[in-house]
N, C-alpha and C positions, 0 to 999 in steps of 0.2 A: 532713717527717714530721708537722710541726704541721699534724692538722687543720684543716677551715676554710684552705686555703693563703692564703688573698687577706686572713684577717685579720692587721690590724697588729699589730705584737707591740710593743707599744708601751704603758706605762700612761699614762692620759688622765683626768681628773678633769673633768668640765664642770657641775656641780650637787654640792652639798652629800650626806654618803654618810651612811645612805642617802637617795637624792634623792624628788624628790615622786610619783615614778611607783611606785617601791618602795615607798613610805609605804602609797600608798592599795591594792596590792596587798597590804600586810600589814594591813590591815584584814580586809580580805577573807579572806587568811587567818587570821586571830582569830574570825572569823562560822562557819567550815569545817572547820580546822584543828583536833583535841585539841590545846589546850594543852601536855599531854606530850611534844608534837611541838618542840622547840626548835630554835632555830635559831640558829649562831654569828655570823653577818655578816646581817643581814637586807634582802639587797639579791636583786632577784629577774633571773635571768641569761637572755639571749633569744639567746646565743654563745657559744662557747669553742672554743679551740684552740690549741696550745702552750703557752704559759706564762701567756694572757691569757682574764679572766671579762668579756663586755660585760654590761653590766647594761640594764633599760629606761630607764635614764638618758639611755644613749650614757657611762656611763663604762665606762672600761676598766682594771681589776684584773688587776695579777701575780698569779697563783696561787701561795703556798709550801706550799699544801695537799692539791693533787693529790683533793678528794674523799675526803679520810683514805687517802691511798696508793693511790687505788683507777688514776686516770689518769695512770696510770706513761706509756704511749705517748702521752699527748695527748688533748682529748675527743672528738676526730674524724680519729684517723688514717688516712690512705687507706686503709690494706688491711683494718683492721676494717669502715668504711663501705663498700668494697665487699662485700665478705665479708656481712654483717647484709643486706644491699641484695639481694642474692642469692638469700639465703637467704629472706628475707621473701617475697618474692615466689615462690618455691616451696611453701614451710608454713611455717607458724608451730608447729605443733606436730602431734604424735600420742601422745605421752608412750611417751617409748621404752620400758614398762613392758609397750605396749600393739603396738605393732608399732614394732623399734627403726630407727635411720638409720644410715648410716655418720658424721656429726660428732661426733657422740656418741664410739664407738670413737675417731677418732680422734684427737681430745684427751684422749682413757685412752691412747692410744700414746705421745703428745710426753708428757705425765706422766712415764709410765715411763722414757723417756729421760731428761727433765732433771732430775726431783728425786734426791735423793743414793742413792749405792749403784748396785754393776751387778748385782744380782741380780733375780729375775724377780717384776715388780711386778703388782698389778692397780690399777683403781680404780671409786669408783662416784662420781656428781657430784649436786651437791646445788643447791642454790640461794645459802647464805648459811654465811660463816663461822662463825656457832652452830651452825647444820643440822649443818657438818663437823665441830666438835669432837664434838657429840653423837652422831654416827655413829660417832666413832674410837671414842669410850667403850665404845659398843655391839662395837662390832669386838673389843675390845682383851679386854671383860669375856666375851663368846663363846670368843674364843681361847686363854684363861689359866683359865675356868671360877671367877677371882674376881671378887669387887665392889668392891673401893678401888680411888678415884683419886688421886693426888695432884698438885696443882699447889703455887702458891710465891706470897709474898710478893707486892704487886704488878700480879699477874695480872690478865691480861680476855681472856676467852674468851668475850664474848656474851652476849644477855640472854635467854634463856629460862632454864626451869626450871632445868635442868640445870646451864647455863654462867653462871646467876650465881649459882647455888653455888661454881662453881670461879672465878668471878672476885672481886678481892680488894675493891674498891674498893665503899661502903657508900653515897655519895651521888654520881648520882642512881640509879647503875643495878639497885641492891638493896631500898632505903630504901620498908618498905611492903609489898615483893610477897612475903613469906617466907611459910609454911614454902617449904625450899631442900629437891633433891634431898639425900639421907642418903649417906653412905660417901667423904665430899670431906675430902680432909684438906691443913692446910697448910701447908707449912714454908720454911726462908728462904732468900730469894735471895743470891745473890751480888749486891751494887750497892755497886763498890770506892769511890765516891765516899765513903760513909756507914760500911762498916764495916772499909774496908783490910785488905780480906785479900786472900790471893791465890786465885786459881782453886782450887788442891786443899783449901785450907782450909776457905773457903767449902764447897766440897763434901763434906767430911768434915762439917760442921756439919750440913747437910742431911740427909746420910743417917744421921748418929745421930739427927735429930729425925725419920725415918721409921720406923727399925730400933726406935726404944722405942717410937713412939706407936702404929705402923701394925701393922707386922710386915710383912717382905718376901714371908713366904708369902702375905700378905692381898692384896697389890696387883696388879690388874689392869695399873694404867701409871700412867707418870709423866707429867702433861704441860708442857708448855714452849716458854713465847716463845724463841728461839735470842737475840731482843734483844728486851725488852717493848716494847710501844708505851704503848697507853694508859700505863699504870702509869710511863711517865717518861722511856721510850727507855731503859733499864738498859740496859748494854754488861755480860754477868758478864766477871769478871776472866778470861784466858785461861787456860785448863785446868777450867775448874769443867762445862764443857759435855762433854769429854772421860771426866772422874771421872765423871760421876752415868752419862754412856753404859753405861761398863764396868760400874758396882756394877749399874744393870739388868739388862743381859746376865748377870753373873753370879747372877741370884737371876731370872732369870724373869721379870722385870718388864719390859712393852712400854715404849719410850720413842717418845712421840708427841711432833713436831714441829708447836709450831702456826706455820705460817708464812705464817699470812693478813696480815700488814702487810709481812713481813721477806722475802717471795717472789719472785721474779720480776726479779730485778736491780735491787729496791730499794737493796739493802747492798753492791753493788759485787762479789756473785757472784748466779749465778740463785737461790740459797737461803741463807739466813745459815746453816744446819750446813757448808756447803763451806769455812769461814771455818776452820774447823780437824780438817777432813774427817771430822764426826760424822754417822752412817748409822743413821737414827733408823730405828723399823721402821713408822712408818706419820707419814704428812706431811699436814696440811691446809693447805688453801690457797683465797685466793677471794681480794678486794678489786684487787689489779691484772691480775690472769690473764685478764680478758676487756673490758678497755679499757673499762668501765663499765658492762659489762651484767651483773646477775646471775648469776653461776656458781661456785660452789664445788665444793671435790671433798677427799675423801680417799683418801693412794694407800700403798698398804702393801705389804708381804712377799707373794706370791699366796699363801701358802698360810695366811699369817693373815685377808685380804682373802675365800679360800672356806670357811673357818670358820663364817661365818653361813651360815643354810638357808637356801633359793634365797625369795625374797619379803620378806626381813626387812631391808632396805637399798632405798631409793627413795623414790618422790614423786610427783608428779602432775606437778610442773614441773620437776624433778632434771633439770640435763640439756636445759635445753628446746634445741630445735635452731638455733634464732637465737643465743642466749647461748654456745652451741658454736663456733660462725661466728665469733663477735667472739672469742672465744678464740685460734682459728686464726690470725685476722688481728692480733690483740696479740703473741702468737709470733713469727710474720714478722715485723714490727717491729723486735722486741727483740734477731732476730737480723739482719738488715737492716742495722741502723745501729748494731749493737754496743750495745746500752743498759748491759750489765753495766760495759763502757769507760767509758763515757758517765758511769755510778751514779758510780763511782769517780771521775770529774775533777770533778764536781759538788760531791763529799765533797768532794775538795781545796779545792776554793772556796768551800763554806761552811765548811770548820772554818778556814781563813784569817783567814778574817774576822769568823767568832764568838769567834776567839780573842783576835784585834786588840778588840775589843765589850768583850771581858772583863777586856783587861791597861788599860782605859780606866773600867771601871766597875765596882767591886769588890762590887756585888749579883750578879752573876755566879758564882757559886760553882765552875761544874763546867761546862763543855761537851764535849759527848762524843756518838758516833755513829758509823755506818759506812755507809760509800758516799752516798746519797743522804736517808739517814735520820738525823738532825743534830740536837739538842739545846741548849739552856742551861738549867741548874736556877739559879733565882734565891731567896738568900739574905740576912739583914739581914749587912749584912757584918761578916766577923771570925766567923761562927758557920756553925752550921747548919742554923738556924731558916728554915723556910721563910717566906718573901716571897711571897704569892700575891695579893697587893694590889696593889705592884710590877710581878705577872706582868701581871692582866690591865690595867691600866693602861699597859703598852708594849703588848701586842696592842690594845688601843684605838686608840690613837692610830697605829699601823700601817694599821690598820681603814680608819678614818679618812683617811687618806694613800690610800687604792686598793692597799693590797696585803694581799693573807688570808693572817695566820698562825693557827695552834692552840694552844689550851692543853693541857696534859694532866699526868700524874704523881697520885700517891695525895694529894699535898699542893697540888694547882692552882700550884705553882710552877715548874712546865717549861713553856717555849717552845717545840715541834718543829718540823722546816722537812722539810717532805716535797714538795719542788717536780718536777713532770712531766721525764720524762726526755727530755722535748720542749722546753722550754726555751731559749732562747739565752742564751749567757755575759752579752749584753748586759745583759739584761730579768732574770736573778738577781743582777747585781749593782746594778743601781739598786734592786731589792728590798731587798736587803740593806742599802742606803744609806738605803732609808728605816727599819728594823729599827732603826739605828745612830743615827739621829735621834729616833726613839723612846725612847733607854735617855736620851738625852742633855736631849728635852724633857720627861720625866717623872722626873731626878734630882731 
């Protein structure tokens, strides 16, 4: 399944990282480049496939990053590179706006099928996780004839106008661009680490902090990572996704699913709501659904989906018909080789061994995650004072070593491990070996 079949899946180190090829490419890009444009490992990649980045070095990088979740099947799965290969050579586009294709349709069909719920779904497809939460908005606030939204504590839904109103987190992806869309409101998550409560609690807490501030008659929808990414990997406690489902339902309030990190057998089922059979009424989704090419979509109830008037939902690229094709073929994949199987034996092996990481090194505060989406929050130990000095100072020296980890959480002190569900047992545990070498030369 790992793309690229012929590459080693092997990490290799042959020049200092990044080496002198990367360097003077990152020049180049500092001449070219906005600034704004950051970049976490600055090593420039001319391969990838299963588990391994080649760089222009000739070195060779474990991926734990998957492209922020995006290459769940690998970055060159056969049946997406045929699929894309296919497709290209047929059209590249027409903008199904304009005269539509059948790929289109039917990656609206497999949606329908695999995101949660058996009731009768539609969807329209967009290009980018923002695109999709901001179309739910529009869907949700069409459907219900209100204008609140509410998201949590935490949160990242994106950087446009819209979605960094609803995202929680102030630098870098706020800091500067305001005024924020109006009518965003926000209340608190469940993150059992931090507040020990449990699921209904938590959720009791929530919906008093909507029911005063918002009013449930005011709210269009709720929105909600089922697991946050950015914001930390938060796992809520079990039952808190449950609660806020029902108090929706009962008051009219759409509950939007954002499952653009948490989708597609990242968590160990094809959607983290299956995890406790929550039947959100509209799902977004993009980052692993088309094996690294641009596609997003949101798929909702049909009859809150033809709520909008016919032209008020789309795009120039929404949809394009290549990015359709890699969808197709990331699908096949995922069912293929079982990735949901797959998410899940991964989770067992990294929480194994972040947990061995953490009964060894008490900055460790909390590791926590599901299926193939895996965490450590790092703390000064004895507290709960976030360590994010600590943080990236072990992803340095991982860096450093040939393997890419990520930082993330609202305090830069979580570690995430989102490794390709391509992967071999091999090449994630010498990853992990060097992860563990990390805590140990940066004590």
């Amino acid at each position: 399944m790992s793309g690229g079949p012929t590459l080693p899946q092997q990490r290799r180190i042959v020049t200092e990282i990044p080496g002198p090829g990367s360097r003077a490419r990152l020049e180049r890009k500092r001449t070219h480049v906005a600034d704004g444009v950051g970049t976490v490992l600055p090593v420039f990649v001319v391969e990838a496939g299963g588990g391994v980045l080649v760089d222009v070095d000739g070195n060779a990088l474990i991926d734990l990053g998957s492209g922020i979740a995006v290459t769940t099947v690998g970055n060159a799965a056969p049946a997406v590179v045929e699929r894309v290969v296919a497709q290209a050579a047929s059209f590249t586009h027409t903008c199904f706006m304009v005269t539509p294709y059948d790929g289109y349709v039917d990656v609206c069909a497999e949606l329908a099928g695999l995101t949660p719920g058996d009731h009768p779904k539609k969807s329209a497809l967009f290009n980018s996780g923002a695109e999709a939460v901001e179309n739910a908005v529009k869907v949700a606030r069409v459907a219900t004839g209100r204008d609140a939204v509410a998201v949590f504590d935490h949160a990242y839904h994106g950087r446009t106008n819209l979605t960094m109103a609803m995202t929680a987190k102030n630098m870098p992806y706020k800091n500067g661009f305001g005024p924020f869309a109006g009518e965003v409101y926000r209340a608190p998550m469940s993150y059992p680490f931090r507040d020990a409560l449990s699921g209904p609690d938590a959720a009791a807490r929530a919906i008093d902090v909507l029911e005063k501030q918002v009013g449930a008659g005011n709210l269009a929808c709720v929105v909600i990572e089922p697991v946050q990414g950015e914001g930390g990997f938060v796992v809520p406690a079990e039952g808190f996704l449950p609660a806020v489902s029902r108090w929706c339902t009962d008051n009219g309030v759409l509950l939007v699913a954002d499952e653009i990190q948490t989708g597609f057998c990242r968590t160990g089922d094809w959607f983290a709501c299956d995890h406790e059979g929550v039947v959100p009424d509209l799902v977004t989704t993009a980052k692993g659904m088309a094996g690294g090419l641009p596609l997003a979509a949101v798929t909702g109830r049909a009859e809150l989906m033809d709520a909008v008037h016919a032209g008020g939902l789309g795009g120039t690229y929404g949809g394009n018909p290549v990015a359709c094709a890699a969808a197709l073929g990331a699908i096949e994949e995922m069912r293929s080789h079982d990735l949901v199987g797959r998410a899940r034996a991964v989770g067992e092996r990294l929480g194994a061994r972040l947990r061995a990481i953490a009964e060894e090194h008490d900055v460790v505060a909390d590791v926590r995650g599901r299926g193939a989406m895996m965490a450590v929050e790092l703390c000064r130990p004895g507290t709960t004072e976030p360590d994010a000095a600590r943080t990236a100072a072990v992803a340095a020296h991982c860096h450093a070593q040939g393997v890419v980890t990520l930082t993330c959480g609202t305090w830069g002190n979580v570690i995430r491990f989102l490794p390709p569900l391509a992967i071999t047992d091999e090449l994630l545990d010498e990853g992990l070996a060097v992860v563990a070498e990390a805590f140990a030369a940066t004590a």
